[in-house]
N, C-alpha and C positions, 0 to 999 in steps of 0.2 A: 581424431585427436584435436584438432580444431573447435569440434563442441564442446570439447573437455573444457580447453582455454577459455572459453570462450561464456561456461558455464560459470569457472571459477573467476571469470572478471566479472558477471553480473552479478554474484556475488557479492564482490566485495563495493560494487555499487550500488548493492541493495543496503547494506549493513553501513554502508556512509551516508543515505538519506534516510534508513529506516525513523528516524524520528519524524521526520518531515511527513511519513508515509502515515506516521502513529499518528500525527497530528490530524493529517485529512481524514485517515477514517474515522477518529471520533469526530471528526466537521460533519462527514457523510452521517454515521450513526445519527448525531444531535438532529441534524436537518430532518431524516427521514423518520423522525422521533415526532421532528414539531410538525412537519410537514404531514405528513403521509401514514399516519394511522392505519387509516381506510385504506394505502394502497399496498400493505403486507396480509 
């Protein structure tokens, strides 16, 4: 029961920074775009 709660609070911590999250991975994507060709 505890993972339940506990599942449905990360949750709604995800869905309160998801922009933030959408923001870094296009940083990570951009990066390993300019970056790292060669290392995909």
């Amino acid at each position: 029961m505890e993972n339940l709660l506990w599942f449905i609070y990360s949750l709604g911590l995800i869905s309160k920074f998801n922009p933030l999250l959408k923001r870094a991975k296009e940083f990570l994507k951009g990066l390993i775009k300019r970056e790292g060709g060669d290392l995909l």
